[in-house]
N, CA, C and O atoms as CSV, one atom per row, in Angstrom:
chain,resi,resn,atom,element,x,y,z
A,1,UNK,N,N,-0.904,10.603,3.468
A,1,UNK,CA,C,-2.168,10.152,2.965
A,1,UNK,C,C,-2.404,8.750,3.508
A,1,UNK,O,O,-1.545,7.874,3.610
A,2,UNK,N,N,-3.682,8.661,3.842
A,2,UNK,CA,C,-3.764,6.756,3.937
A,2,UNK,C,C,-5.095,6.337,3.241
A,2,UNK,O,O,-6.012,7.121,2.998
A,3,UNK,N,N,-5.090,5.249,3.004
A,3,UNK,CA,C,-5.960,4.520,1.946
A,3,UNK,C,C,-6.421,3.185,2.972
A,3,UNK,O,O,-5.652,2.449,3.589
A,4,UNK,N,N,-7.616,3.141,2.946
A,4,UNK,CA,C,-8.294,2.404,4.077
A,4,UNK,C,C,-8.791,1.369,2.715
A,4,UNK,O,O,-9.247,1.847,1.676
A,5,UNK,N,N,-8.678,0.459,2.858
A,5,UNK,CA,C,-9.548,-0.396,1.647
A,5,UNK,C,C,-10.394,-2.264,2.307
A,5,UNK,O,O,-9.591,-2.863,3.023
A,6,UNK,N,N,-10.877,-2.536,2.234
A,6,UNK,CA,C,-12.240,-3.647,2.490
A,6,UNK,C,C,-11.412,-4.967,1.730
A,6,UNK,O,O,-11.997,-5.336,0.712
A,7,UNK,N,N,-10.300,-5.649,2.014
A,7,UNK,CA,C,-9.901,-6.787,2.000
A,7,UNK,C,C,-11.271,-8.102,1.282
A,7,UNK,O,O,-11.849,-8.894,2.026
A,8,UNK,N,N,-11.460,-8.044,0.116
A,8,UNK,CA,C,-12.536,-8.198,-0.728
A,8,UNK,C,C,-11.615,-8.713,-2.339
A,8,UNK,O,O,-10.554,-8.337,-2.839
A,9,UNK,N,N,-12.501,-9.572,-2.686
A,9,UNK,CA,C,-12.416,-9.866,-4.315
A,9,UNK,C,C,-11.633,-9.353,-5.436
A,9,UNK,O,O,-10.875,-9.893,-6.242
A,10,UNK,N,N,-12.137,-7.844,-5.210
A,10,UNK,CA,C,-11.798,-6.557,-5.605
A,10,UNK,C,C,-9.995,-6.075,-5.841
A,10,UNK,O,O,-9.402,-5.673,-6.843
A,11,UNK,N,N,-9.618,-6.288,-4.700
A,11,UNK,CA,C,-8.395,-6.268,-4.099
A,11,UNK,C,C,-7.276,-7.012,-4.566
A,11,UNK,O,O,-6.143,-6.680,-4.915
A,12,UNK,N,N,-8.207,-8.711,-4.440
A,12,UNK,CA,C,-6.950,-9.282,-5.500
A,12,UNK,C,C,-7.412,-9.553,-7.186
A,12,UNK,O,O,-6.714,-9.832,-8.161
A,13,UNK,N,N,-8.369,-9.415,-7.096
A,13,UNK,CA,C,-8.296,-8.541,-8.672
A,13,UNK,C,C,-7.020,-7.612,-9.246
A,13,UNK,O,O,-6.300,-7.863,-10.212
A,14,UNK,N,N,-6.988,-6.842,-8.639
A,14,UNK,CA,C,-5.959,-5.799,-8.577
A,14,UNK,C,C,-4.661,-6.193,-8.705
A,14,UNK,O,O,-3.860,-5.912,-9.597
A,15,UNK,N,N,-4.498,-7.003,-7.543
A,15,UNK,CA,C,-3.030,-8.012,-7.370
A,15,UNK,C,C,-3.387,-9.526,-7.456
A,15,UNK,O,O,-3.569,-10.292,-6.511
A,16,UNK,N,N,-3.454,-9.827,-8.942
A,16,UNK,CA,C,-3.615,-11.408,-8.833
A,16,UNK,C,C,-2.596,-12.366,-8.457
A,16,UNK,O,O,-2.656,-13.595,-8.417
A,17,UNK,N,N,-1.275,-11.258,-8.086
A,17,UNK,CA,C,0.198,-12.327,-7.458
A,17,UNK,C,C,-0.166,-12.883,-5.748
A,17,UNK,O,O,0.509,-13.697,-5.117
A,18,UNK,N,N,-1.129,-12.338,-5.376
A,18,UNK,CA,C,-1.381,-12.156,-4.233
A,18,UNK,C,C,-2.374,-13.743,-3.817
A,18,UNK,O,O,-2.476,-14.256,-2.703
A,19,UNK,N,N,-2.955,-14.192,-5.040
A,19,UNK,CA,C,-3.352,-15.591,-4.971
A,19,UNK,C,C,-4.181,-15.773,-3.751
A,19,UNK,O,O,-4.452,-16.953,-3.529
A,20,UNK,N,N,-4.767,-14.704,-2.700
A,20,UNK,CA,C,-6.401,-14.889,-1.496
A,20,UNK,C,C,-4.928,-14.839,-0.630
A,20,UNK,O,O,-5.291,-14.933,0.543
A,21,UNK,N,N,-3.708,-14.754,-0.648
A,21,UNK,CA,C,-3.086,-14.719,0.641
A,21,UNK,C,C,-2.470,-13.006,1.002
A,21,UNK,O,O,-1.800,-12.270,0.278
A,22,UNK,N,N,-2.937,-12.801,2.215
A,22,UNK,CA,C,-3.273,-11.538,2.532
A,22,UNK,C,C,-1.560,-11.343,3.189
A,22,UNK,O,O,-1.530,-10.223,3.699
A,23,UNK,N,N,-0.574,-11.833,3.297
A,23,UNK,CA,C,1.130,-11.982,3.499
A,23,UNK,C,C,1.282,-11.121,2.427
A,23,UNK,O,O,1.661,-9.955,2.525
A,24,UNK,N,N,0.920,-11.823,1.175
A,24,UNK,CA,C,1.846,-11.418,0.177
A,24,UNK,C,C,1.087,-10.154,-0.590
A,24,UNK,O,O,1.744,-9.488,-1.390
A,25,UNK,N,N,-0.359,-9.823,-0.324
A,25,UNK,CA,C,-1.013,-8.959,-0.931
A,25,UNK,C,C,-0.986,-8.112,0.179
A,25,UNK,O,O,-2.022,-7.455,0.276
A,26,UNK,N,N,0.117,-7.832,1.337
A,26,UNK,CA,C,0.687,-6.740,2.220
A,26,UNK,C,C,1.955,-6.738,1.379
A,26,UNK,O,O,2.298,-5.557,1.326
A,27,UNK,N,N,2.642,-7.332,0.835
A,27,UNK,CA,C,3.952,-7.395,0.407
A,27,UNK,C,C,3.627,-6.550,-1.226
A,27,UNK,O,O,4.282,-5.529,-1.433
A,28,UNK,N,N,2.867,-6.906,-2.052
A,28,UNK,CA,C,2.509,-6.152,-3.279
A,28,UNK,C,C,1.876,-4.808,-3.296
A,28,UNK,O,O,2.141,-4.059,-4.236
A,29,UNK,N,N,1.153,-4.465,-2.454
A,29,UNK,CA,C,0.888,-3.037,-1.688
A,29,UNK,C,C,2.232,-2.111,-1.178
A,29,UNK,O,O,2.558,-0.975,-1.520
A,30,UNK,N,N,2.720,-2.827,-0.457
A,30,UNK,CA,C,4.228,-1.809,-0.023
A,30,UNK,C,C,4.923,-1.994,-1.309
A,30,UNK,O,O,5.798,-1.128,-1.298
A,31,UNK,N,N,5.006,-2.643,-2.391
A,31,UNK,CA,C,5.077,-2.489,-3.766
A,31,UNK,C,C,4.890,-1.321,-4.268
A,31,UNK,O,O,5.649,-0.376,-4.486
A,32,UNK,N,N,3.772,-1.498,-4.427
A,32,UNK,CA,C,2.912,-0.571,-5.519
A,32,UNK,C,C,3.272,0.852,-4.800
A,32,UNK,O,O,4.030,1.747,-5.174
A,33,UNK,N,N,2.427,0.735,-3.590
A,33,UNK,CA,C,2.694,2.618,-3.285
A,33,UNK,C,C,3.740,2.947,-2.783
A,33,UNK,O,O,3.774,4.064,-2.266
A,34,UNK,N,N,4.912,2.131,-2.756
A,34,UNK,CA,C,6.621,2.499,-2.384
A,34,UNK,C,C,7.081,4.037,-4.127
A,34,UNK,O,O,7.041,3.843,-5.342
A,35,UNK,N,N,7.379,5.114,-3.464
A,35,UNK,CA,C,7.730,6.094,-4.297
A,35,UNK,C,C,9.367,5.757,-4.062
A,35,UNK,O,O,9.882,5.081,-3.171
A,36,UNK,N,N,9.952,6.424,-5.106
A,36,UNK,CA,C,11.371,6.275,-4.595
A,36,UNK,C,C,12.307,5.525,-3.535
A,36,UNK,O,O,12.591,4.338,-3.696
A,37,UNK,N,N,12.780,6.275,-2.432
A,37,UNK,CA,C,13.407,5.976,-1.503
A,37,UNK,C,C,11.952,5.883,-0.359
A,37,UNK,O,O,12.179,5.617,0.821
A,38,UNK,N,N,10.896,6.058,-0.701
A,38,UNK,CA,C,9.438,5.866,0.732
A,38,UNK,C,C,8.462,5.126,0.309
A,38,UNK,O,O,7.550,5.173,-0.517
A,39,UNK,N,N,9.069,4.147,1.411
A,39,UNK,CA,C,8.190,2.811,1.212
A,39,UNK,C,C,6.710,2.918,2.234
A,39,UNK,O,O,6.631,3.143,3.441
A,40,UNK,N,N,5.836,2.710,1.417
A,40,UNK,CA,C,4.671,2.439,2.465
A,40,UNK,C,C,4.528,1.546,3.803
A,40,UNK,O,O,5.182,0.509,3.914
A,41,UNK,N,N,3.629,1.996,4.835
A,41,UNK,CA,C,3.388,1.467,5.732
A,41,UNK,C,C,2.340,0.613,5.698
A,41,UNK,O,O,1.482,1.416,6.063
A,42,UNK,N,N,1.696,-0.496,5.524
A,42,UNK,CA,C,0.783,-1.061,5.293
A,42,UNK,C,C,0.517,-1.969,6.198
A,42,UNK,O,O,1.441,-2.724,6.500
A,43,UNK,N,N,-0.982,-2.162,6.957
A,43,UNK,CA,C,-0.998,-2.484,7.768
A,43,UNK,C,C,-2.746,-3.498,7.655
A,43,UNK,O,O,-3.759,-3.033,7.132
A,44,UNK,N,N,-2.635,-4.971,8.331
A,44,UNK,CA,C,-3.657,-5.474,8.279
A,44,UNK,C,C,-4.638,-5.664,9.265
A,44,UNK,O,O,-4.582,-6.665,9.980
A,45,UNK,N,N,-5.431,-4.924,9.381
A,45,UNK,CA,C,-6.270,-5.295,10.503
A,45,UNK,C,C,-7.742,-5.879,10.509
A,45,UNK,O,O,-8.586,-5.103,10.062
A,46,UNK,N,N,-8.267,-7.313,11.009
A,46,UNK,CA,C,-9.304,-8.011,10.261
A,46,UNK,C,C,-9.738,-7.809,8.891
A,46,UNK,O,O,-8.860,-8.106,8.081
A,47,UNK,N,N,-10.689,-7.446,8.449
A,47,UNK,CA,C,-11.049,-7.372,7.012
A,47,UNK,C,C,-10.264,-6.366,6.015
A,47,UNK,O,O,-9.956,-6.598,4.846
A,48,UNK,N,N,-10.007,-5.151,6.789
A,48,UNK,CA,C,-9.030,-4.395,6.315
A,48,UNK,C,C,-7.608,-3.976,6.041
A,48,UNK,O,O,-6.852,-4.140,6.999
A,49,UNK,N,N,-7.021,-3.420,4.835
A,49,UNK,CA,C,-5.943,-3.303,4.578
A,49,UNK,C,C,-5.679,-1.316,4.745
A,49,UNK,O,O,-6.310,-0.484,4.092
A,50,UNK,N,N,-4.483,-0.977,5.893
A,50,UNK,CA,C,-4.576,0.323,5.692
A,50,UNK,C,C,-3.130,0.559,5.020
A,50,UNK,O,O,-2.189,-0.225,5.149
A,51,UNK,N,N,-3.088,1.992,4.140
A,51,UNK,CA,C,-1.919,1.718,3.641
A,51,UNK,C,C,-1.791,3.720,3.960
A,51,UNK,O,O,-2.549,4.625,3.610
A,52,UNK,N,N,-0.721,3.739,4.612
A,52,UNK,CA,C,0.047,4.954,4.761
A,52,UNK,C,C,0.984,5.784,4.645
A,52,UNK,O,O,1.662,5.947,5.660
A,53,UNK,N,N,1.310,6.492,3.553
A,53,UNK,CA,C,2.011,6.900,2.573
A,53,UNK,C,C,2.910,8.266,3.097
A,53,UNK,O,O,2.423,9.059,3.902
A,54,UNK,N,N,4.020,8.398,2.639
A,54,UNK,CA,C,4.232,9.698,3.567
A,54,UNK,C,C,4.508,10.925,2.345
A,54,UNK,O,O,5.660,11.249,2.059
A,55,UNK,N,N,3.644,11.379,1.862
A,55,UNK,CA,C,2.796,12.246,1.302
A,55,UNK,C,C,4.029,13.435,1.130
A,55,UNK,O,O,4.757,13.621,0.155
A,56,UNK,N,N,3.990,14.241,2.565
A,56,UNK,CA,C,4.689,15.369,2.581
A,56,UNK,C,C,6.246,15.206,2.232
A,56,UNK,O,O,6.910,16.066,1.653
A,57,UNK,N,N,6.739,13.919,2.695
A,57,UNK,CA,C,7.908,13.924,2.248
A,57,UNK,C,C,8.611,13.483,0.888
A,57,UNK,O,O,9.673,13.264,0.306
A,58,UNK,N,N,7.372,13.513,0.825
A,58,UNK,CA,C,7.570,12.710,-1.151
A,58,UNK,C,C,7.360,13.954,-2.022
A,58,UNK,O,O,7.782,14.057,-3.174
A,59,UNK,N,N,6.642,14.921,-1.335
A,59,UNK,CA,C,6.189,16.450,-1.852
A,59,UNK,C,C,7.891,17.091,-1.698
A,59,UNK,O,O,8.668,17.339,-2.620
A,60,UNK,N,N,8.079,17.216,-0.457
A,60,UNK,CA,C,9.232,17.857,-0.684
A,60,UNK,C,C,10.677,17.332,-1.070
A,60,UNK,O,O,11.604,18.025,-1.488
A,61,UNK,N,N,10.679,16.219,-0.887
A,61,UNK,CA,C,11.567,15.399,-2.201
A,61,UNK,C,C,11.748,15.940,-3.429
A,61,UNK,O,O,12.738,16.186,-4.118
A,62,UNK,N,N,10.292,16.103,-3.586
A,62,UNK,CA,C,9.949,16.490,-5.846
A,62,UNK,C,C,10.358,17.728,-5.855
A,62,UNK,O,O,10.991,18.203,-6.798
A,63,UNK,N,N,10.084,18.281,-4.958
A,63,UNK,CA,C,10.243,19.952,-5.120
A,63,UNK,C,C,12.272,20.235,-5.129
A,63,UNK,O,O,12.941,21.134,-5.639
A,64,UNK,N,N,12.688,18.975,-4.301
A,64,UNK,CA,C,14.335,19.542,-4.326
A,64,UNK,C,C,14.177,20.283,-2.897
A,64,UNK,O,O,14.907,21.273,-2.951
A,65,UNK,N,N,13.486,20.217,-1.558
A,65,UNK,CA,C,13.634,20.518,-0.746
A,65,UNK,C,C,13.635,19.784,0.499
A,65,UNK,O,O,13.865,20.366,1.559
């Protein structure tokens, strides 16, 4: 899955540890959507933050496969 999101107000709303610095509000993102042992890929590019999750292997993790 990936989550495209607009580096905005909004954002550190969300993560107020993140204090307008876009370092550490990449660092609280691979936080948040880190499942278990799969840590997100999160990536900054100008205004945007993409965050890329690895979905299938977190599916078959749960399942025991």
């Amino acid at each position: 899955m990936q989550i495209i999101q607009k580096i905005e107000d909004f954002l550190f709303d969300l993560f107020p540890n993140a204090k307008r610095n876009v370092e550490v509000l990449k660092e609280e993102l691979i936080k948040y959507y880190t499942y278990g042992p799969y840590k997100s890929n999160v990536v900054i590019e100008d205004d945007l933050v993409i965050i890329n999750i690895d979905t299938p292997s977190i599916i078959l993790n749960k399942m025991g496969l």
